[in-house]
Kinemage of the C-alpha trace (Angstrom):
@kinemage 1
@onewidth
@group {chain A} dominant
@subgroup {mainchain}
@vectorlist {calphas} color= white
{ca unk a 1} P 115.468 120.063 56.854
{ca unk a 2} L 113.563 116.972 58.066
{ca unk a 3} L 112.899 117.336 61.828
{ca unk a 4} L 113.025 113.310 63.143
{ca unk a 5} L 111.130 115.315 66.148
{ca unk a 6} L 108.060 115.251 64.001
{ca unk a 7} L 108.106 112.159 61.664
{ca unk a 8} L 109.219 109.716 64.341
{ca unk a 9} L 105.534 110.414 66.114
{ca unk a 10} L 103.506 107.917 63.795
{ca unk a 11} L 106.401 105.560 63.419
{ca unk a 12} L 106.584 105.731 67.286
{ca unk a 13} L 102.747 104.770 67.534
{ca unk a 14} L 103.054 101.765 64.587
{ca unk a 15} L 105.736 100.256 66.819
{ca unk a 16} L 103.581 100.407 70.012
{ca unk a 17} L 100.897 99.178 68.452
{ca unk a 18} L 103.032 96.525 66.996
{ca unk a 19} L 104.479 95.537 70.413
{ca unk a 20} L 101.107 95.718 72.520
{ca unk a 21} L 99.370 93.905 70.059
{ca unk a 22} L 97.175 91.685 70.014
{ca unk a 23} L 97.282 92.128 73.786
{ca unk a 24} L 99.136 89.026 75.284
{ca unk a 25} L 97.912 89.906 79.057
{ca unk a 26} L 101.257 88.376 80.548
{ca unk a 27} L 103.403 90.773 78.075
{ca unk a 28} L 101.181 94.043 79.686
{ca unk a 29} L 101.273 92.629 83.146
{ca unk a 30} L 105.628 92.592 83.547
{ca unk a 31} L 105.597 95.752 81.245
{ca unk a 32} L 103.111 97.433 84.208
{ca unk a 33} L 106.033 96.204 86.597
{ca unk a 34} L 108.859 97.997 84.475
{ca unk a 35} L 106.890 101.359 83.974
{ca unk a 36} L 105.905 101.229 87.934
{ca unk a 37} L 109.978 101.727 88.471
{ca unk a 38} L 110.744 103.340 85.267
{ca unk a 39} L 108.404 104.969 83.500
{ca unk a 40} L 107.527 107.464 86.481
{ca unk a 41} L 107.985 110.801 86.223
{ca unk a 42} L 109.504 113.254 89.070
{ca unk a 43} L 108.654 116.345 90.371
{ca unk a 44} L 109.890 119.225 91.623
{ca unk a 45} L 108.364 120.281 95.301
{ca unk a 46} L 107.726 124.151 95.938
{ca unk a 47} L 108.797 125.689 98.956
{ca unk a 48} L 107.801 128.108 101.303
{ca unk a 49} L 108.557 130.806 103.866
{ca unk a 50} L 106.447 131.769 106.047
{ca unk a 51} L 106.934 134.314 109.003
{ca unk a 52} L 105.084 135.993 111.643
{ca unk a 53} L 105.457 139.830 111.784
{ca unk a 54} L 103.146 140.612 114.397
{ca unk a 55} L 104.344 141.869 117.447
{ca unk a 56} L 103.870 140.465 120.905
{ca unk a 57} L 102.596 142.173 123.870
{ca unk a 58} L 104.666 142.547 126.761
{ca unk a 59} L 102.193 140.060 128.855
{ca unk a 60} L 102.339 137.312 126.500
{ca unk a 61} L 103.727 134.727 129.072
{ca unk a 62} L 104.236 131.786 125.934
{ca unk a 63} L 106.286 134.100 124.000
{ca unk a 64} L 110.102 134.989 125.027
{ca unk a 65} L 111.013 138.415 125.256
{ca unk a 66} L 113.284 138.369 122.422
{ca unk a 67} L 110.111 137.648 119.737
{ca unk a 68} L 111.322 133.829 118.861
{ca unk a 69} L 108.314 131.345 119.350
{ca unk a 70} L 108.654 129.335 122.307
{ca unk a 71} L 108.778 126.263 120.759
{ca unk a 72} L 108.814 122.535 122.197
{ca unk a 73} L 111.836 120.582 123.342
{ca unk a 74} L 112.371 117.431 121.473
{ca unk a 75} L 113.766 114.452 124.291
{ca unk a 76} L 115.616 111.219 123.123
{ca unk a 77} L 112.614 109.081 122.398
{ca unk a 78} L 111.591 111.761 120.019
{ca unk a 79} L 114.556 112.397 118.237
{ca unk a 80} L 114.924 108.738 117.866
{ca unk a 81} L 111.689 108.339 116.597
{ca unk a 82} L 112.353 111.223 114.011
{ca unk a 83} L 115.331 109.847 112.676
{ca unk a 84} L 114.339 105.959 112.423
{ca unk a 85} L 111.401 107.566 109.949
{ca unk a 86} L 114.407 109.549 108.242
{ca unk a 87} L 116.441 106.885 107.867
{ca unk a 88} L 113.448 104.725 106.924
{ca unk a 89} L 112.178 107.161 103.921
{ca unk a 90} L 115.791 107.175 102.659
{ca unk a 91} L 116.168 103.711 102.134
{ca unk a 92} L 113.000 103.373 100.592
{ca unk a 93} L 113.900 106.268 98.458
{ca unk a 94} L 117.691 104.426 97.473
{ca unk a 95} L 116.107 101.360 96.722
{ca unk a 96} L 113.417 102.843 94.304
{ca unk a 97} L 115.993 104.469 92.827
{ca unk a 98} L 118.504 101.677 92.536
{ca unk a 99} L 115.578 99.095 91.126
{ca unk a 100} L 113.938 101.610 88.998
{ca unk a 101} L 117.623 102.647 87.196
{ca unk a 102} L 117.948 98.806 86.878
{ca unk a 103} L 114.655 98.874 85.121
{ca unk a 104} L 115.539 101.225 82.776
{ca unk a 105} L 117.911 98.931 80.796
{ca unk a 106} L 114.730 96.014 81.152
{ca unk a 107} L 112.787 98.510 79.462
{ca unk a 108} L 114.921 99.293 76.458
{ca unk a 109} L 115.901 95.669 76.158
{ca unk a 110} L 112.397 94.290 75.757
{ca unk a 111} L 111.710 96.860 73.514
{ca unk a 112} L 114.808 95.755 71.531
{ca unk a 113} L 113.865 92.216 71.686
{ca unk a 114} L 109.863 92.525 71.662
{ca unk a 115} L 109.947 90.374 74.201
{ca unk a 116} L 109.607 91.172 78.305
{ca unk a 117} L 111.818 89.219 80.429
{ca unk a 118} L 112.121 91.012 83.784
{ca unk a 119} L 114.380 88.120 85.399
{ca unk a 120} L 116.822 87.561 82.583
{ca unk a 121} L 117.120 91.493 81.268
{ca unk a 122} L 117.936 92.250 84.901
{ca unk a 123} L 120.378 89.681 85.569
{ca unk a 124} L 122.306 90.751 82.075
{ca unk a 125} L 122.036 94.554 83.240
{ca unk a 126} L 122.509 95.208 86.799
{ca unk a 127} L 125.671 96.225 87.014
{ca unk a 128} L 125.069 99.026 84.400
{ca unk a 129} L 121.993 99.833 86.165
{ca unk a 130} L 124.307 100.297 89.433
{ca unk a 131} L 125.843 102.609 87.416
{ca unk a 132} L 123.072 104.222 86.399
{ca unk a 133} L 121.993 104.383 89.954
{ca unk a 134} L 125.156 105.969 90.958
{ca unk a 135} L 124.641 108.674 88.787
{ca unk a 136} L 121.588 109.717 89.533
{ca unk a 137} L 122.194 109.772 93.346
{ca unk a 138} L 125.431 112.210 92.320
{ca unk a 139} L 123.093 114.431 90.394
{ca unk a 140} L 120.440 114.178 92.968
{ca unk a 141} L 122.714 115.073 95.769
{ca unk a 142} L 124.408 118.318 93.501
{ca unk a 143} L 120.716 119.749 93.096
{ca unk a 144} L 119.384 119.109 96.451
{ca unk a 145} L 123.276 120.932 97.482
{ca unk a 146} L 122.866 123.848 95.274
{ca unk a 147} L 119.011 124.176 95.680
{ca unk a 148} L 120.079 124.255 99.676
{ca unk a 149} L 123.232 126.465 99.324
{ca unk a 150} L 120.719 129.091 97.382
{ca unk a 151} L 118.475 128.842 99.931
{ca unk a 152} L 120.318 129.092 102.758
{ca unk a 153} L 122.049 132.495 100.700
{ca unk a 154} L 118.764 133.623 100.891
{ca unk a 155} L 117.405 133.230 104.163
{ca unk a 156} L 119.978 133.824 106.544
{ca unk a 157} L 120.148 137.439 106.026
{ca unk a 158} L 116.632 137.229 107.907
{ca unk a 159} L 118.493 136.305 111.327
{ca unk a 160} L 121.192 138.668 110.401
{ca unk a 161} L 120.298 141.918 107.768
{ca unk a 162} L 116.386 141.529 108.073
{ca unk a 163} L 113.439 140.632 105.923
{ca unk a 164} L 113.783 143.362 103.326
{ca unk a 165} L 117.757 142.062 102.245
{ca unk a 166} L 116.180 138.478 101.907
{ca unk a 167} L 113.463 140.043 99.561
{ca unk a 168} L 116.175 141.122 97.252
{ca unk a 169} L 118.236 138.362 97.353
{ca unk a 170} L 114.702 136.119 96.820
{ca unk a 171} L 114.173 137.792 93.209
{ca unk a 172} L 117.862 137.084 92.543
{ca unk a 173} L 117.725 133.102 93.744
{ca unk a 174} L 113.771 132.449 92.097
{ca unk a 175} L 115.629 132.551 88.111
{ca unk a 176} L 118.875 130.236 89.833
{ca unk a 177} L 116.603 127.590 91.138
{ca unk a 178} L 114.592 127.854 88.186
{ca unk a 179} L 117.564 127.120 86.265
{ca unk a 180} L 118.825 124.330 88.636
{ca unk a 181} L 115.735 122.536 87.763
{ca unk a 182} L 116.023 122.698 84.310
{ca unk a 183} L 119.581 121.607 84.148
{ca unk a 184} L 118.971 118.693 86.635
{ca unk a 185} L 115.699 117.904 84.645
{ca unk a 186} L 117.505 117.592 81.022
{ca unk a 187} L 120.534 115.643 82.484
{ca unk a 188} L 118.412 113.193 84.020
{ca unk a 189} L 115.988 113.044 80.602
{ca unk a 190} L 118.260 112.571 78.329
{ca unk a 191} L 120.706 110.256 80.642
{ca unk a 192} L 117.372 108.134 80.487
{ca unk a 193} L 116.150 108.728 77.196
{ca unk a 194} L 119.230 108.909 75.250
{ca unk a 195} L 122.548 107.573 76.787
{ca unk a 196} L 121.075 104.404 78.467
{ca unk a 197} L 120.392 103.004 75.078
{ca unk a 198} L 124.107 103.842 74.226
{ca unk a 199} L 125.123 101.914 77.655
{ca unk a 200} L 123.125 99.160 76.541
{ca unk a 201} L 124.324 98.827 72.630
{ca unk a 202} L 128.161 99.379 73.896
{ca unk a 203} L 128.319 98.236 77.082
{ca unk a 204} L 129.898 101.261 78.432
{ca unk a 205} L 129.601 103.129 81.927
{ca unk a 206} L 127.437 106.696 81.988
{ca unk a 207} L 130.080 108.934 81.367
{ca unk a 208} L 131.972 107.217 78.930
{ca unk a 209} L 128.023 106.548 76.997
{ca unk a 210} L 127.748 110.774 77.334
{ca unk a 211} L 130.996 111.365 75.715
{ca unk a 212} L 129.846 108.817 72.670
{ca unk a 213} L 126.796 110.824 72.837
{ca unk a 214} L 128.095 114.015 73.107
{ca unk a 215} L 129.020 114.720 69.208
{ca unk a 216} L 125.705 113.569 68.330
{ca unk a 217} L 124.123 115.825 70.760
{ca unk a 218} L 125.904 118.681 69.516
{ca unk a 219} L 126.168 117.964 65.799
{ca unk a 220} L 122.034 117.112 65.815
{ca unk a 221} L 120.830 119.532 68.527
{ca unk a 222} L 118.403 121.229 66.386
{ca unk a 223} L 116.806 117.590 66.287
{ca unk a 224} L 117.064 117.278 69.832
{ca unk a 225} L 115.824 120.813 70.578
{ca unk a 226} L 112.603 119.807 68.499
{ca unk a 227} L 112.128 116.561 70.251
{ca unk a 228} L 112.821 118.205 73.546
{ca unk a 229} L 109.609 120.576 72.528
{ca unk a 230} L 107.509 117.577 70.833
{ca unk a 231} L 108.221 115.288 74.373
{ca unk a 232} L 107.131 117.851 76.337
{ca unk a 233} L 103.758 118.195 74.385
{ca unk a 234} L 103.631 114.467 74.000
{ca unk a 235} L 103.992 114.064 77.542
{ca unk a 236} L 101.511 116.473 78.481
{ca unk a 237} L 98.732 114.875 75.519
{ca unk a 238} L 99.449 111.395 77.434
{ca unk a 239} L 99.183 112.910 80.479
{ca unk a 240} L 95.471 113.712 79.092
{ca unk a 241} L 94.825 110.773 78.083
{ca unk a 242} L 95.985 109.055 81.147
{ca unk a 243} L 93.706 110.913 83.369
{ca unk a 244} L 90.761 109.858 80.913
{ca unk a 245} L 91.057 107.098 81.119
{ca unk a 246} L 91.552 106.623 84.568
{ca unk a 247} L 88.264 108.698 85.197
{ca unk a 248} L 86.601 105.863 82.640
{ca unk a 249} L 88.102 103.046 84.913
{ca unk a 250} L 87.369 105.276 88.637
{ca unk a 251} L 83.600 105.325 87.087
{ca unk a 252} L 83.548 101.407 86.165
{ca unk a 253} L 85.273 100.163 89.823
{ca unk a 254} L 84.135 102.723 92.104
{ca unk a 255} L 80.259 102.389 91.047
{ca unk a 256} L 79.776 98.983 92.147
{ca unk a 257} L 82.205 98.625 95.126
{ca unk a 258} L 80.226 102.053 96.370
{ca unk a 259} L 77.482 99.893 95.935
{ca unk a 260} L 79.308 97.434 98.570
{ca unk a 261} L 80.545 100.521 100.822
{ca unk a 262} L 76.542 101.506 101.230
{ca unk a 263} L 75.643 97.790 101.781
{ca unk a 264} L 78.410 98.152 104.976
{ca unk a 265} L 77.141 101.611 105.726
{ca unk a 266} L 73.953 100.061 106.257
{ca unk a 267} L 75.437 97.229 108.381
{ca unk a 268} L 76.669 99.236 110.860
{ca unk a 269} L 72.925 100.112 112.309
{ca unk a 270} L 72.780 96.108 113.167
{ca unk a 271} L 76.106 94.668 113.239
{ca unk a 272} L 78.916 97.760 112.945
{ca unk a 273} L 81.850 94.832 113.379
{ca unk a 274} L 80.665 93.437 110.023
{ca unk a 275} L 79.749 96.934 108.595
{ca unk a 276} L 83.261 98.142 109.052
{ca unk a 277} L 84.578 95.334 107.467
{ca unk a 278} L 82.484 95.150 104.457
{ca unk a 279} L 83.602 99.080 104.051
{ca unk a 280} L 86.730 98.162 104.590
{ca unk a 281} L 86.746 95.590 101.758
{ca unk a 282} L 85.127 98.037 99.478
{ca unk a 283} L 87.838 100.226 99.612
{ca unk a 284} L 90.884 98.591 99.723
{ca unk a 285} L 89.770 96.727 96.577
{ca unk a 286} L 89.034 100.276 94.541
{ca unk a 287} L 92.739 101.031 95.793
{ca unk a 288} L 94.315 98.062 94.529
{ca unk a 289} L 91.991 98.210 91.600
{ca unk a 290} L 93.140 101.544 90.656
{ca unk a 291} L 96.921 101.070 91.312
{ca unk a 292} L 96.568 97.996 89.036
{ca unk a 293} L 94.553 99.888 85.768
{ca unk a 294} L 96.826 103.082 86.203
{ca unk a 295} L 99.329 100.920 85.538
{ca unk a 296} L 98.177 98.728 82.755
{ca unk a 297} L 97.148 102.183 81.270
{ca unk a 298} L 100.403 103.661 81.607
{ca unk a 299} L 101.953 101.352 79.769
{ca unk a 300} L 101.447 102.256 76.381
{ca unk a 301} L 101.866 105.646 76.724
{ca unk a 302} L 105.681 105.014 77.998
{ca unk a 303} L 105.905 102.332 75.557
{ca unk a 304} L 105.535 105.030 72.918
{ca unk a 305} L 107.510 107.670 74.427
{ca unk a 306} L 110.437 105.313 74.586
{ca unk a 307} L 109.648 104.153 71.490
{ca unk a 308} L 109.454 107.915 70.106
{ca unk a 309} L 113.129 108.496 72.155
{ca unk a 310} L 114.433 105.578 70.677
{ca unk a 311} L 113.762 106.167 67.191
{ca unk a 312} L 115.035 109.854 67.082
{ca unk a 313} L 118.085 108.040 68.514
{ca unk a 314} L 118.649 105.961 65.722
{ca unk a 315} L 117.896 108.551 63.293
{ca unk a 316} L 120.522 111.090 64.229
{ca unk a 317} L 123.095 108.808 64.249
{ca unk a 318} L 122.574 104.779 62.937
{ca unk a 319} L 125.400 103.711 65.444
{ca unk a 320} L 122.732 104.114 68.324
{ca unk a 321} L 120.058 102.554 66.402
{ca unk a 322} L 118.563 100.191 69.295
{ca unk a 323} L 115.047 98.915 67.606
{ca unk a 324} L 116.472 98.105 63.600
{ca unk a 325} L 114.361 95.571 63.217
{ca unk a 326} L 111.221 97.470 64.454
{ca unk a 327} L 112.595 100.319 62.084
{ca unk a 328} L 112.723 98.577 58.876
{ca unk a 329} L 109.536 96.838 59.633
{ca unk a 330} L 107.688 100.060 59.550
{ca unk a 331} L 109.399 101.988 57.118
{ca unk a 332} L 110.033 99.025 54.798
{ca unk a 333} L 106.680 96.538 55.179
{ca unk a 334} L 107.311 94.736 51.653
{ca unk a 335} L 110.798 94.275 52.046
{ca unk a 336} L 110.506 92.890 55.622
{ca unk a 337} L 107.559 91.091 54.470
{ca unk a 338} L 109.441 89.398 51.117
């Protein structure tokens, strides 16, 4: 059986090649805007519990005598203050979302039409990109729920039953989060990877583009199991590469503007106004510098893991086949060519 999982590698790399080049720096610049929103990847944030089990002596005057901590009363300003930085990181947070599932259809389009038109694509996909958005928030809110519902299963037996309960229940909830994760992780994936490019060939909302994809999934999924494996290797190889080549470009920027920083560290023996500022300089421009050229590097490693998701797409089933052109130009050169 051919696995699509490992021939659609070098076909993925001929078509990035194909697209990226010869670089057109205006085509690399709007493509570093699109991966910025939607070629990042999440991650999943560890927790911990921590406790103190010493005991307190009977003269401890900051310590009640019932063991809690004696911790500090929030007033109004406080609270206020707290939740306007709340409120503040959520918004930020829904409108990353929101623009980056907009992005996702920019992405798949320009990659369908080898061509990068941020203002147009967007205009011609927002509502589906709404969608999108809604989706995700759903699914983030269910895992956050559940992740939150396990913990609080685990953790409340410490007010109640005792550390030595929560232990047990800990070893039950570690494989359930685990498996939270995972499930949260491959709807999201192959929402992005897979039924996008269905929303965007059919015009259809997310769950009616998972039903359409749904007898592929399941008729294929030995494909899909092998690309799931050869992503997650890809992934990781780019990852490699990525950080490479960003140690390349930290070498090339940070030498000379630490030769700036030095020339401001020695300003501020005789003039420590124009010192600081020279410092100052120095480093926001190796932070903006770096932003920028992990960015532009980024770029054609998502280009070719959508590329790679896109072909295995279009192999499995020809209905979903968003890149035909691409397809037949690199499997068929002479005929395309005649």
């Amino acid at each position: 059986m051919t696995l699509y999982a490992l021939d659609d590698i070098e076909d993925a790399i001929d078509a990035t090649r194909a697209f990226l080049w010869p670089l057109d720096r205006g085509r690399w610049l709007r493509l570093a805007v699109v991966v910025f929103f939607a070629g990042g990847a999440g991650g999943f944030n560890p927790f911990q519990f921590t406790g103190s089990g010493t005991p307190t002596t009977p003269d401890t005057p900051t310590t009640p005598p019932s063991g809690a901590p004696n911790l500090p009363s929030l007033g109004t300003p406080e609270v206020a203050i707290v939740a306007a930085i709340a409120a503040l990181l959520l918004f930020v947070f829904l409108g990353f979302l929101l623009v980056g599932s907009v992005m996702e259809f920019v992405f798949v389009r320009s990659l369908r039409e080898e061509a990068v038109t941020v203002r147009r694509y967007w205009r011609d996909h927002w509502r589906q990109g709404v969608r999108l958005f809604g989706f995700r928030l759903a699914l983030t809110v269910a895992t956050v729920g559940l992740v939150g519902g396990v913990l609080v299963a685990v953790f409340a037996p410490v007010v109640l039953a005792g550390r030595v309960a929560a232990l047990g229940l800990l070893v039950v909830a570690i494989p359930v989060l685990i498996l939270v994760a995972l499930v949260s992780g491959l709807l999201n994936g192959f929402t992005t990877m897979f039924v996008v490019p269905v929303m965007l060939l059919e015009e259809r909302g997310v769950v009616a583009s998972w039903r359409r994809f749904w007898p592929t999934l399941r008729s294929e999924w030995k494909q899909y199991l092998a690309y799931l494996f050869m992503s997650v290797v890809l992934s990781l190889a780019g990852g490699i590469l990525t950080a490479l080549a960003m140690l390349v470009a930290a070498l090339a920027v940070g030498i000379p503007l630490a030769l700036v920083g030095l020339l401001g560290g020695a300003l501020l023996t005789v003039a420590s106004v124009a010192g600081w500022v020279v410092v100052g300089v120095a480093v926001v421009l190796f932070v903006a510098a770096m932003v920028v050229l992990t960015l532009l590097i980024a770029v054609p490693v998502q280009t070719f893991l959508r590329y790679y998701g896109l072909l295995v797409l279009g192999d499995t089933n020809d209905a979903f086949d968003v890149v035909p052109e691409r397809r037949r130009a690199i499997r068929e050169p002479s005929a395309t060519e005649g």
